[in-house]
NUVO-550173 format. One line per field, with one value per residue (C-alpha): residue number from 1; x, y, z. Coordinates in steps of 0.2 Angstrom, whole numbers, always signed. Last residue first. Example, Ala and Ser with C-alpha at 12.3 -4.5 7.8 and 13.67 -1.06 7.14 Angstrom:
# NUVO-550173
k 2; 1
c1 +68; +62
c2 -5; -22
c3 +36; +39
END
This chain:
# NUVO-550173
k 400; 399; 398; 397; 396; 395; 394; 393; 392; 391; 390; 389; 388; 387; 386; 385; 384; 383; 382; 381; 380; 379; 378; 377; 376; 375; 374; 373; 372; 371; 370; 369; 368; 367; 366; 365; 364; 363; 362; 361; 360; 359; 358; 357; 356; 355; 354; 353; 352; 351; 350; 349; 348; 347; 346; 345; 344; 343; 342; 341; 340; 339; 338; 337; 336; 335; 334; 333; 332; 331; 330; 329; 328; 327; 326; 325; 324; 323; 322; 321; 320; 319; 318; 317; 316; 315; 314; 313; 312; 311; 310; 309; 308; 307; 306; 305; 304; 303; 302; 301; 300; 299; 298; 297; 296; 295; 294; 293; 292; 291; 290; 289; 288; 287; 286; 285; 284; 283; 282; 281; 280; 279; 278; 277; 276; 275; 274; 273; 272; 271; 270; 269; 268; 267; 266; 265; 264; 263; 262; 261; 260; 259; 258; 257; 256; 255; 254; 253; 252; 251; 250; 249; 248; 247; 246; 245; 244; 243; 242; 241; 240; 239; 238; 237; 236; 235; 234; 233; 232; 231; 230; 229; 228; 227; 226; 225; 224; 223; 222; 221; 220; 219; 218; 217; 216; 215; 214; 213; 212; 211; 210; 209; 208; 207; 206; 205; 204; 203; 202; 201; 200; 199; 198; 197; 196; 195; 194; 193; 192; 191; 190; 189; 188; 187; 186; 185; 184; 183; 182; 181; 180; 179; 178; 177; 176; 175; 174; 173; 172; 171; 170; 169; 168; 167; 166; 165; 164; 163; 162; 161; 160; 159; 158; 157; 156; 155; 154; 153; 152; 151; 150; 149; 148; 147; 146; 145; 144; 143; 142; 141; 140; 139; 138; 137; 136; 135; 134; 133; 132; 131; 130; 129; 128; 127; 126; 125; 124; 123; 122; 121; 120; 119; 118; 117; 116; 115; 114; 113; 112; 111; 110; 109; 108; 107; 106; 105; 104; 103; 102; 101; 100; 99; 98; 97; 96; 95; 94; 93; 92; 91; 90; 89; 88; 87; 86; 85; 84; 83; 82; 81; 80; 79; 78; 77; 76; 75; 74; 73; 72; 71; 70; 69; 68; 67; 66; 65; 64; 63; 62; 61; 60; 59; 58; 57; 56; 55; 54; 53; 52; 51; 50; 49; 48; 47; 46; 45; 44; 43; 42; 41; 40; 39; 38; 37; 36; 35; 34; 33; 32; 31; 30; 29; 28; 27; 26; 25; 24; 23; 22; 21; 20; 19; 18; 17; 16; 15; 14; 13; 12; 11; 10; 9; 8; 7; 6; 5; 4; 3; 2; 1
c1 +578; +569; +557; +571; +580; +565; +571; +570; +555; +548; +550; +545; +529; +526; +531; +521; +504; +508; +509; +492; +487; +495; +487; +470; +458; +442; +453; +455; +435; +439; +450; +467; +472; +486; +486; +500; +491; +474; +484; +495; +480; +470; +486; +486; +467; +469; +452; +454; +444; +430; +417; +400; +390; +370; +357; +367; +360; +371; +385; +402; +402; +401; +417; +426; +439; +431; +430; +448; +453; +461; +451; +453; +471; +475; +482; +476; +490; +497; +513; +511; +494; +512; +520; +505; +501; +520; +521; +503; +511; +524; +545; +555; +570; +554; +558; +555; +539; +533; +515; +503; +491; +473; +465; +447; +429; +437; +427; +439; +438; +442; +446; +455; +470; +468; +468; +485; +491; +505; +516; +527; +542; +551; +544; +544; +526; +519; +522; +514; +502; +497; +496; +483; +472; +470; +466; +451; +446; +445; +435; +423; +418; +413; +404; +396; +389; +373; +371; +369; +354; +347; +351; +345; +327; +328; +333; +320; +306; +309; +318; +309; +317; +299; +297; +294; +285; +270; +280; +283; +272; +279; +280; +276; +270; +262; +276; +274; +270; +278; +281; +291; +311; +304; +294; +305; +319; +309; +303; +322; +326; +313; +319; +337; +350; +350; +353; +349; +349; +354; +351; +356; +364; +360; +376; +387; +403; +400; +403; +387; +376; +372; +376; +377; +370; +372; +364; +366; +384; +391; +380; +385; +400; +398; +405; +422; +430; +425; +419; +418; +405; +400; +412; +410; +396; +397; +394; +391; +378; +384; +374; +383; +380; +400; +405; +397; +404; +422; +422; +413; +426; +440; +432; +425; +443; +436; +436; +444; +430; +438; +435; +425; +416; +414; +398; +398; +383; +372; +385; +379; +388; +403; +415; +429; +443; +435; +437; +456; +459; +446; +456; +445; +449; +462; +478; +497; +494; +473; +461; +459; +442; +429; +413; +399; +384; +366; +351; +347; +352; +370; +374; +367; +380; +393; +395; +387; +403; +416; +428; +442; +437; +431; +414; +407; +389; +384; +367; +359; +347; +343; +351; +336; +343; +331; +334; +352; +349; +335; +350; +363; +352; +346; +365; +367; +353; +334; +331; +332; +326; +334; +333; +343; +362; +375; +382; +376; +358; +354; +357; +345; +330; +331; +333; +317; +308; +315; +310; +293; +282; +271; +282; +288; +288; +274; +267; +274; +280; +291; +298; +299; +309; +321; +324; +330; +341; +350; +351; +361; +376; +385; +399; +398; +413; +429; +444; +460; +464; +478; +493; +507; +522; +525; +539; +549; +545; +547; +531; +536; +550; +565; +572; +587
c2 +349; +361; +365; +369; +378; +393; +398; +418; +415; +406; +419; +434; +425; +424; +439; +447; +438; +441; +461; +458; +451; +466; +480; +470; +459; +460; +457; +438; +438; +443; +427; +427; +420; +415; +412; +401; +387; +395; +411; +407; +397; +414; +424; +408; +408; +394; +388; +372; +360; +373; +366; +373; +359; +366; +359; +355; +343; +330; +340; +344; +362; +352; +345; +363; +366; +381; +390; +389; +377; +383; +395; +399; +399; +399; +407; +401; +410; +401; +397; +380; +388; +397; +382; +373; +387; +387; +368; +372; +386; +372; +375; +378; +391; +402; +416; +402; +397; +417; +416; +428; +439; +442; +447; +443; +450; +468; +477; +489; +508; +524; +510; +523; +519; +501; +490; +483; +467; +459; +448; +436; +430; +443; +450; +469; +468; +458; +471; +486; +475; +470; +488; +489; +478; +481; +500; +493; +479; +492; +502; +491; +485; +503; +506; +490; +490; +498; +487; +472; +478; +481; +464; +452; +463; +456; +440; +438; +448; +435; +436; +435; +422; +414; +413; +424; +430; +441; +450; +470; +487; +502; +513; +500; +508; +491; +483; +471; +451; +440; +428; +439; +438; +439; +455; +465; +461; +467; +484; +488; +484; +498; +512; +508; +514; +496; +484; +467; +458; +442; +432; +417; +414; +433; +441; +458; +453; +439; +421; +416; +420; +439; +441; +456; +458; +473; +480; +491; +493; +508; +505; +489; +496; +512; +527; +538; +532; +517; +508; +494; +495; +477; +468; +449; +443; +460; +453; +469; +465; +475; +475; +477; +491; +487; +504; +505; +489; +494; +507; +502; +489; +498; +512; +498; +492; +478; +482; +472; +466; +449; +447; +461; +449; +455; +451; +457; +457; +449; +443; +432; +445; +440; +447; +440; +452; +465; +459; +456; +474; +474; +460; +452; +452; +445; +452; +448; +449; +454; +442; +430; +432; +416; +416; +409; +404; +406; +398; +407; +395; +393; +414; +409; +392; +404; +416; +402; +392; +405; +415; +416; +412; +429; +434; +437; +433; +424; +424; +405; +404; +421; +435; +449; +460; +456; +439; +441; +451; +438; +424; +434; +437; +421; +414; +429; +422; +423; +439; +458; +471; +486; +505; +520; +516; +523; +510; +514; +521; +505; +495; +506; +507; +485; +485; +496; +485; +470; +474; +481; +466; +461; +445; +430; +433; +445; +438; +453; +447; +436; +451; +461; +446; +446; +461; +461; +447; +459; +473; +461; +459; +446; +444; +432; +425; +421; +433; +424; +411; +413; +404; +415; +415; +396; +388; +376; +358; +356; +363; +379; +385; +386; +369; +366
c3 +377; +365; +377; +389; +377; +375; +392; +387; +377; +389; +404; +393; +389; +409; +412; +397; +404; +421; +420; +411; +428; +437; +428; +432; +425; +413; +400; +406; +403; +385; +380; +377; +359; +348; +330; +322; +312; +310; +307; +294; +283; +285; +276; +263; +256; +244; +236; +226; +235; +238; +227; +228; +237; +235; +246; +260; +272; +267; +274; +264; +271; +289; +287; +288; +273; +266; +284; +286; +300; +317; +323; +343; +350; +369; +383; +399; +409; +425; +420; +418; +403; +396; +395; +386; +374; +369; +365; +354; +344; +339; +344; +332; +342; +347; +333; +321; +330; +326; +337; +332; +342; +346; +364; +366; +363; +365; +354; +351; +351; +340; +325; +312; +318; +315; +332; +338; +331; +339; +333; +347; +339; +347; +364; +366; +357; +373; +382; +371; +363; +381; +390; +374; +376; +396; +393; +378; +391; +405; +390; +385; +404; +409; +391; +395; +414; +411; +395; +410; +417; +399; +392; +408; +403; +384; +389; +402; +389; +376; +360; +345; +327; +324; +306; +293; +275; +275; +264; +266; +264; +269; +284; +297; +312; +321; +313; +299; +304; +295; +309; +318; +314; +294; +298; +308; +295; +281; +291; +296; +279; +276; +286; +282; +297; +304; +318; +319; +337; +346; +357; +372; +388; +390; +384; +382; +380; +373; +380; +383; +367; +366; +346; +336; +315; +308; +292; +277; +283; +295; +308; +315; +322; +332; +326; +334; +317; +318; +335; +346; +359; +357; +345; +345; +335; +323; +308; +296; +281; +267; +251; +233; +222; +213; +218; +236; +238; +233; +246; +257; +262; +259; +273; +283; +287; +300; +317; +331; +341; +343; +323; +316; +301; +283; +275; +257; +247; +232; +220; +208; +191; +198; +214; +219; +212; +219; +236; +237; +242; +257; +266; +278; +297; +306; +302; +299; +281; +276; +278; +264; +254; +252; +242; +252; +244; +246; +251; +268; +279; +269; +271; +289; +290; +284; +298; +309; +310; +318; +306; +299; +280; +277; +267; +249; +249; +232; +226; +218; +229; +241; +249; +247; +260; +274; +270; +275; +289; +296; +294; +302; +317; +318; +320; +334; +341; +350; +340; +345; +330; +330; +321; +321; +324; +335; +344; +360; +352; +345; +361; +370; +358; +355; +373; +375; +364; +374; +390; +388; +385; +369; +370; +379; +399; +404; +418; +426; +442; +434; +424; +439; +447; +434; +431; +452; +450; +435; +449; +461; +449; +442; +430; +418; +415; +426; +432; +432; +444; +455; +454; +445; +435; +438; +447; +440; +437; +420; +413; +424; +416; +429; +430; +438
END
């Protein structure tokens, strides 16, 4: 008789897990002052007091929303001086427009493997890549777990190298008890669907820097200096603002955040310590120095040895039977994505012989859970390790 559930037993669980967005009648009521308004694009309230708020939660000085995470990156870079021929050092484990903004704004990636049995960039192998064309380092906080921003600063800060954090996925994750995105010269978040905090679509620069903040102001807005600039900039830009819908979707949704951080935070962890009982199952807890995670998704890595051979893909279908969408997410490094190869390229630096072995592991054998299914209960975590529990233990019948 069967008892995994891809062979006709009976799964762990039925029910859905919980979906993304959430809703709530305040954000119906933005809405409908902002409609009333007539002020929908700019020179309205919502975003400028957005861009206040959201710099306060994490900690940092100054913001400047745009109308992507991608833009964000790109205005960052600009900001910073990243130009033709300047090299920006940054992790293969990553999504797309972590290089395609290095790429929009004329430079070139250099790629860094992530650290062993971890996602993120691995600040001991930095050095080593940097030449006399390196403008900054652009690490990534993969999930919302943190990078090592004390290695990373560390060699930056030595070499006089700009760091521009990308923070896509880590709202409300924090460093030693400070907010990401305010540790580097700049940070760059995203509000795309999927986030944690999100609009459909936007973004926002964060920054500490008086006159970056000035610089990226201008090139998000048409060149155009803020009313209370301090110091002259270029009149050089495009259109990158964020309207007042966005914006005003933003602030009712920030009041939820801190709430929704930490049940993802409490969820995070009960997994690691479940799921960490399993062998061939890796878990990667936060860095003890990372006071809170992000919590844009749940990160693991699948051990197909430990599973009697079987592929990371055989183990994401038998536990999708079981009723858990487990998942993986990056599966090609960065320098071997068709898209570095485009024709719209103007520059095609070679990448055929870059090796990043660690990030090689985890496009093969990383795991996933995404953040939505953190948003669930003591019991649906409870599921999760039953249902990995179960496979593990009946491993044969995949085998079968």
């Amino acid at each position: 008789m069967a008892n995994l559930a891809i062979n006709g037993g009976t799964p762990v669980r039925t029910e859905a897990y919980p979906s993304w967005p959430t809703f709530d009648d305040s954000d119906l009521k933005t809405f409908e002052e902002i409609y009333r308004s007539g002020v929908w694009g700019t020179n309205g309230s919502k975003v400028p007091e957005f861009e206040e708020r959201f710099a306060q939660f994490q900690g940092v000085k100054y913001g400047i929303c745009v109308n992507s995470g991608t833009a964000a990156l790109y205005v960052a870079l600009k900001a910073a001086g990243v130009g033709l021929g300047d090299e920006v050092i940054t992790t293969p484990y990553t999504f797309q427009a972590t290089v395609v903004s290095i790429l929009m704004a004329n430079g070139t990636p250099v790629f860094v493997d992530t650290l062993p049995d971890g996602f993120n960039i691995d600040p001991s192998k930095i050095e080593a890549a940097i030449t006399p064309r390196t403008k900054a380092v652009l690490p990534v906080h993969i999930a919302g777990y943190p990078a090592d921003m004390d290695g990373i600063l560390e060699v930056t800060k030595r070499n006089n190298l700009v760091v521009v954090e990308d923070c896509a996925q880590a709202h409300g994750a924090e460093w030693r008890n400070r907010g990401v995105g305010g540790w580097g010269h700049l940070g760059c978040f995203s509000f795309q669907s999927s986030k944690n905090l999100c609009a459909g679509e936007g973004g926002i620069v964060l920054t500490n820097d008086r006159k970056l903040y000035e610089r990226a102001w201008a090139i998000h807005n048409c060149g155009r200096a803020p009313s209370d600039s301090e110091f002259e900039v270029e009149a050089f830009g495009g259109n990158f603002r964020m309207t007042e819908w966005q914006g005003g979707l933003l602030l009712s949704r920030l009041e939820r955040l801190d709430g929704e951080v930490n049940l993802r935070n409490a969820n995070m962890r009960a997994l690691d310590a479940g799921l960490g009982e399993i062998p061939g199952i890796k878990v990667v807890p936060l860095d003890s120095r990372a006071t809170r995670g992000g919590c844009h998704g749940y990160k693991a890595i699948f051990d197909p040895e430990e599973f009697e051979g079987i592929s990371r893909e055989t183990f994401i279908k038998a536990m999708s039977a079981e009723g858990i969408p487990m998942r993986h997410w990056y599966t090609t490094p960065m320098y071997r994505e068709s898209f570095m190869e485009s024709e719209l390229l103007s520059a095609k630096p070679d990448y055929s012989k870059v090796s990043c072995p660690e990030t090689e592991k985890l496009c093969k054998n990383g795991l996933a859970l995404s953040q939505s299914i953190l948003m669930g209960t003591e019991e649906d975590m409870a599921d999760i390790v039953t249902a990995a529990t179960k496979i593990r233990r009946y491993v044969g019948e995949l085998n079968s």
